[in-house]
C-alpha positions as CSV (number, residue, x, y, z in Angstrom):
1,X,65.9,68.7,120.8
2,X,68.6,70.9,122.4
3,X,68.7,74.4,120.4
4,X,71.8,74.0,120.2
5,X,72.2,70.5,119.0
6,X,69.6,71.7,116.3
7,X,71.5,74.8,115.3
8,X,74.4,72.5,114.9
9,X,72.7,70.5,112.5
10,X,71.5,73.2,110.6
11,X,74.9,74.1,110.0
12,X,76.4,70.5,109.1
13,X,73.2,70.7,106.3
14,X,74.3,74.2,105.4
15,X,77.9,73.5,104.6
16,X,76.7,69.5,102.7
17,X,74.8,71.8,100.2
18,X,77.1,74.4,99.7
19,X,78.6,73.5,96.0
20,X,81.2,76.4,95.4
21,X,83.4,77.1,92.1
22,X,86.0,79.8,92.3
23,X,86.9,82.1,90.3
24,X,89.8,83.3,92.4
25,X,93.1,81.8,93.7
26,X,92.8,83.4,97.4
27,X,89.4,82.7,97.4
28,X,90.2,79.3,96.8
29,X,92.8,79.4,99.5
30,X,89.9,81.0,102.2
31,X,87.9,78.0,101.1
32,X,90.8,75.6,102.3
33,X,91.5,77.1,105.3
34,X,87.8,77.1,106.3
35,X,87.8,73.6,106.0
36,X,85.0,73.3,102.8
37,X,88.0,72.1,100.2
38,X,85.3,69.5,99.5
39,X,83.0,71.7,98.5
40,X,85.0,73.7,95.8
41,X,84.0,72.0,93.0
42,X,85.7,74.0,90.3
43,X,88.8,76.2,90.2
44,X,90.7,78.8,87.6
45,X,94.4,77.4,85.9
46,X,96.0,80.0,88.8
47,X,94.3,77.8,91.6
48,X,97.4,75.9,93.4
49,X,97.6,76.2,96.6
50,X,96.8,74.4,98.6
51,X,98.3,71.2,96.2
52,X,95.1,70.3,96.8
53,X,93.5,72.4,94.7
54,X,95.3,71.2,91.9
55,X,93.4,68.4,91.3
56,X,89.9,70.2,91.5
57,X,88.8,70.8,87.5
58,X,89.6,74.0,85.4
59,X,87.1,76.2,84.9
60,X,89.2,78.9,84.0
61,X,92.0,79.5,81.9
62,X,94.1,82.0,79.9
63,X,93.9,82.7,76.4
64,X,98.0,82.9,76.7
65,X,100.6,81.3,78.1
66,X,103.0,84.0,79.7
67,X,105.2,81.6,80.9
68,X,106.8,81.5,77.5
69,X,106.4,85.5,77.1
70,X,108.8,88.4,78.5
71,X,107.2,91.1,80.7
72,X,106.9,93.1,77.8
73,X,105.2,90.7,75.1
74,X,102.9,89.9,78.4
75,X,101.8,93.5,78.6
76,X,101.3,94.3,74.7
77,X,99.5,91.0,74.4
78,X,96.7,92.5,77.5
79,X,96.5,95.5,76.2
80,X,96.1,94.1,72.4
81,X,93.2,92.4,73.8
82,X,91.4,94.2,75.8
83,X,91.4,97.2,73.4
84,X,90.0,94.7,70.9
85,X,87.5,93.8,73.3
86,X,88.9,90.0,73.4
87,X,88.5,87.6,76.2
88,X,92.1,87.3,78.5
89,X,90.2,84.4,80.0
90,X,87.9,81.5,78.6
91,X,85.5,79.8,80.2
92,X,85.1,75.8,80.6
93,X,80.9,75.4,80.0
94,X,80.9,72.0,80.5
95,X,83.4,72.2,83.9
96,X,81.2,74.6,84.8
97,X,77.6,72.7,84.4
98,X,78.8,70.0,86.1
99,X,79.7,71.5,88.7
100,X,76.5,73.0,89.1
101,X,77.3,75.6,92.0
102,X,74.6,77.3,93.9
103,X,78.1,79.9,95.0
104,X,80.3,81.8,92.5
105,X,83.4,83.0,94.5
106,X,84.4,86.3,91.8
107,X,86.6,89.0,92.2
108,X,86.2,93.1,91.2
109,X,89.7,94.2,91.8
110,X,91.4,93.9,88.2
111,X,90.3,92.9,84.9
112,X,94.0,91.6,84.1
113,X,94.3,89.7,87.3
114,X,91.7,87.0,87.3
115,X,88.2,86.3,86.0
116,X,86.0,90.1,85.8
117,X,82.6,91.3,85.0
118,X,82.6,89.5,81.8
119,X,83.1,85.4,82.8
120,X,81.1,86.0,85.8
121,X,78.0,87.1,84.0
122,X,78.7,84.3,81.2
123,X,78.7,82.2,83.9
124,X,75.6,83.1,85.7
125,X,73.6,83.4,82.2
126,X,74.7,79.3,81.7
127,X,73.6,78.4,84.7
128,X,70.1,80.0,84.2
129,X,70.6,82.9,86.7
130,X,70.6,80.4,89.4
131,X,73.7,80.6,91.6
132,X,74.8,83.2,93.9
133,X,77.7,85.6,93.1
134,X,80.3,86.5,96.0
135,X,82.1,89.2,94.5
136,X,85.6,90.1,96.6
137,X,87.2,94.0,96.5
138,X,89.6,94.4,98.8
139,X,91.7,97.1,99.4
140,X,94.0,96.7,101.9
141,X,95.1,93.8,104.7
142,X,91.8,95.2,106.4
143,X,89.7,94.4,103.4
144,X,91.3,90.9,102.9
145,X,90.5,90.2,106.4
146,X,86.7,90.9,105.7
147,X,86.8,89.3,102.6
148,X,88.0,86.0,104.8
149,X,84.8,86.8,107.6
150,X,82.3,87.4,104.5
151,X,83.1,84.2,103.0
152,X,82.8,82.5,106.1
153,X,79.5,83.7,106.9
154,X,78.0,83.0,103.3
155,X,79.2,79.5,103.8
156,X,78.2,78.6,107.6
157,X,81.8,78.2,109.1
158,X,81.3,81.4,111.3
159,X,83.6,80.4,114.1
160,X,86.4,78.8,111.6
161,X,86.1,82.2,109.7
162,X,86.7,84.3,113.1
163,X,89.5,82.4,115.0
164,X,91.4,82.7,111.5
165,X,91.1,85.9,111.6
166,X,91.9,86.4,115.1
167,X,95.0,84.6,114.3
168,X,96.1,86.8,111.4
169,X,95.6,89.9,113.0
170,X,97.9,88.5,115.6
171,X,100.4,88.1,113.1
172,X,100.3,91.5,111.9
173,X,100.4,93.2,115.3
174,X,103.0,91.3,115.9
175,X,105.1,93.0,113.2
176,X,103.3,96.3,113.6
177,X,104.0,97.2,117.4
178,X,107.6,96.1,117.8
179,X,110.0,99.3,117.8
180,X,111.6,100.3,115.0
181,X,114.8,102.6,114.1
182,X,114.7,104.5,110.9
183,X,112.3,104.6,108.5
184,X,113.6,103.9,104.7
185,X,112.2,105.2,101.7
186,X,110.7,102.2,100.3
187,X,109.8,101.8,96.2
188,X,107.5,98.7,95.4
189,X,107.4,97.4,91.5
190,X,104.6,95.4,90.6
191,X,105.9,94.7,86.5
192,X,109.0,95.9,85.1
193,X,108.2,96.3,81.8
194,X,106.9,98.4,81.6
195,X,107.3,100.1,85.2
196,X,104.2,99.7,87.1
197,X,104.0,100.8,90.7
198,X,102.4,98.5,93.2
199,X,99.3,99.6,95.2
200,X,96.3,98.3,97.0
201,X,96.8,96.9,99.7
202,X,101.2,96.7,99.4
203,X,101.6,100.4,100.4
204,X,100.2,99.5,103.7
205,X,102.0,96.4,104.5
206,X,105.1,98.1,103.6
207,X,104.2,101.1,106.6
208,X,103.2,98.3,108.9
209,X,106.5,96.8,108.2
210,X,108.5,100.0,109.4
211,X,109.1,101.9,106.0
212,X,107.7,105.0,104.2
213,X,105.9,103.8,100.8
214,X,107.0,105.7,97.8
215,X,104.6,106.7,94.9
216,X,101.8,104.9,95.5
217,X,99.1,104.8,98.4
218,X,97.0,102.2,99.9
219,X,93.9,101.5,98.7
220,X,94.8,102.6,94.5
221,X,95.2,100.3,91.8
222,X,98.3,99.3,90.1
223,X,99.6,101.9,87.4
224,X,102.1,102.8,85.1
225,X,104.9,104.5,86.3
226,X,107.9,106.4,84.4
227,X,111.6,105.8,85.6
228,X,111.8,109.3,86.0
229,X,109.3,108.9,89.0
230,X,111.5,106.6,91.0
231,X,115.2,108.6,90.4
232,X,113.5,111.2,91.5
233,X,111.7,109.5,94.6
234,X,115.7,107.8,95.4
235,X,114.2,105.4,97.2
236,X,116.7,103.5,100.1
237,X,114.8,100.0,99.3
238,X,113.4,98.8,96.2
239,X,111.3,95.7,96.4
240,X,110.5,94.2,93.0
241,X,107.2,92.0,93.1
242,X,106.0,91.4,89.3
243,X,102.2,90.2,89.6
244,X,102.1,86.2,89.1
245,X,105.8,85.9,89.4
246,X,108.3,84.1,91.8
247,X,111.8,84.8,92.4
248,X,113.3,82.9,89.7
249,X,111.1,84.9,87.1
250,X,111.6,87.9,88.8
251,X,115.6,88.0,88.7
252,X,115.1,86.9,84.8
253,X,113.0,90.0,84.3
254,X,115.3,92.2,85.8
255,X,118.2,91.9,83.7
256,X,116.7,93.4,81.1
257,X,116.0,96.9,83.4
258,X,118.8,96.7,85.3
259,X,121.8,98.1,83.0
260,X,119.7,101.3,82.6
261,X,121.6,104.1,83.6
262,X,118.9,106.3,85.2
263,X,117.8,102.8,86.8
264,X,121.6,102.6,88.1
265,X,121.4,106.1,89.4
266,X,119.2,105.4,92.1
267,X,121.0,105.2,96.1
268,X,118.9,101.3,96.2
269,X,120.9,100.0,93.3
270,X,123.6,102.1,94.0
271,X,124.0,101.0,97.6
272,X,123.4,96.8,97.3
273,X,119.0,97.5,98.3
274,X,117.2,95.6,95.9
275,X,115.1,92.6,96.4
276,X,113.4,90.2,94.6
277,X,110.3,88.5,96.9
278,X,107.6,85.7,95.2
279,X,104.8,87.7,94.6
280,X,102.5,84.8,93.0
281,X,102.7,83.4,96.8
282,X,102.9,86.4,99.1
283,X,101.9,90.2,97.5
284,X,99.8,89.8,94.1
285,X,96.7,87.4,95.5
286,X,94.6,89.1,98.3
287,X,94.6,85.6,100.6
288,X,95.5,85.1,103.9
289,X,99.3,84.9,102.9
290,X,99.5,88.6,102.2
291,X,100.0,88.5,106.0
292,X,103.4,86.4,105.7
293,X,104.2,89.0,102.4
294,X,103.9,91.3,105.3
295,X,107.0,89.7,107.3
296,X,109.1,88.9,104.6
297,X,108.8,93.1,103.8
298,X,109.7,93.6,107.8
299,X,112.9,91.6,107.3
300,X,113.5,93.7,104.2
301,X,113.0,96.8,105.7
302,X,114.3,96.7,109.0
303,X,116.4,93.3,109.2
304,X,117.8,94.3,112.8
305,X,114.9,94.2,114.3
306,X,113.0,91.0,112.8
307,X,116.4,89.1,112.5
308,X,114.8,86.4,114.4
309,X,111.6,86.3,112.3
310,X,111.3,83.2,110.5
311,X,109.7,83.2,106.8
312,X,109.6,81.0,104.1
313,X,112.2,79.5,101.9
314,X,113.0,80.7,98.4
315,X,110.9,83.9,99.6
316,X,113.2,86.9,98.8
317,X,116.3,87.2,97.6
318,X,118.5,90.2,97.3
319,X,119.6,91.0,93.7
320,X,123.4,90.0,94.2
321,X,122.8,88.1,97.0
322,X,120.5,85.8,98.9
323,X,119.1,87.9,102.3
């Protein structure tokens, strides 16, 4: 036999035994995009895209329901919990035997965010130790990029994982080398009440995009911010991305920071600059749509320039306006 034929058989076994549950909505994403859908066996509540993930069995899911909470009661009810040592998420034993998976597809960037330390070893310790854990950390658009490669590899769809790759970093060299005029002060909020400022991997995306990120730096987690910190950054743009939230939800959240009068201080709100952009599709989950996150904050920051960039419907909106 042809080594090649056999090495290609190898691989087809490979990817027939891989039986994968994730604990992570990008990773779940990956998983579809590399073409093993069929071998995600079980996903968390978050898990919906692609709409064919929807259907896959709930593993995962919240101990609350924040779509009847505010951003406030959201945040007490976290911080109630995890101070008391509570689960935020429960686990679905008997989704979770029968799925039997020899791959746990786990996250280690935030405790609030998805599935943590916790589930994964509750997970591991009901399956009798036996399947492997794939734990994602990304920091940046760099690390999500990996994160896609590593996934790839542990499952045998090599090739599938690089030419997707190859394809995103297109996208974002694309947005990164094209001229571009002045660079705005730029202030991303990842929860607005209380103020948290966005970081990970956002700061970067919003440099590559053309503008200079306020308060926060690539790479650190998510924190709590003071208004106090943004009047006195004045930033020319503010973005608001809310972790988990569209557009809709975002603009609801907002009213109830937005007749603040150091908040209406600030040259963004003073001057018409402040956005509203879906953050549950495009900046909270590190998945190969961060990348279109990335063009949507391009035509934000420097609308000129990417006027001809296409991005998706119901994306962004300005606050009084649609962009």
């Amino acid at each position: 036999m042809p080594i090649k034929t056999f090495k290609e058989d190898i691989c087809k076994i490979s990817r027939m035994e891989n039986r994968i549950v994730s604990f992570l909505p990008s990773a779940t994403e990956i998983l579809y995009e590399l073409g093993a859908g069929d071998n995600v066996l079980a996903v968390t509540h978050e898990c919906n895209y692609p709409s064919e993930a929807k259907s896959k069995p709930r593993v995962i899911h919240s101990v609350f329901d924040p779509q009847r909470m505010t951003s406030q009661e959201i945040d007490r009810k976290v911080v109630d919990l995890m101070k008391s040592g509570k689960d935020i998420y429960t686990l679905d034993e008997q989704v979770l035997k029968d799925a039997n998976p020899n791959l746990i597809v786990a996250q280690g960037i935030c405790e609030v965010c998805s599935p943590f330390t916790k589930e994964i070893n509750r997970a591991v310790a009901i399956l009798g130790g036996k399947p492997e854990v794939l734990v994602l950390d990304p920091r940046n658009l760099d690390g999500i990029l990996d994160n896609i490669a590593e996934i790839g590899k542990k499952i045998g769809r090599i090739r599938e994982a690089n030419d997707f790759v190859s394809k995103l970093r297109n996208k974002i060299k694309a947005v990164q080398h094209i001229p571009k005029g002045a660079r705005p002060k730029v202030l991303c909020i990842e929860w607005l009440d209380p103020l948290f400022t966005a970081g990970h991997w956002v700061p970067q995306m919003v440099e590559i995009a053309g503008g200079i990120n306020g308060i926060s730096t690539t790479g650190d987690q998510s924190r709590r911010m003071e208004l106090d910190e943004a009047v006195k950054l004045d930033p020319d743009i503010i973005i608001l991305m809310p972790c988990g939230f569209d557009v809709k939800r975002t603009l609801q959240e907002y009213e109830r920071i937005a007749d603040r009068p150091k908040w209406k201080s600030m040259r963004a709100v003073k001057q018409g600059q402040v956005y509203a952009v879906n953050a549950n599709e495009y900046f909270s989950k590190p998945g190969p749509r961060t990348v279109v996150g990335l063009e949507i904050l391009a035509k934000i920051i420097n609308p000129d320039t990417f006027r001809d960039l296409q991005i998706p419907k119901n994306s962004v909106q300005k606050v009084e306006s649609e962009l």
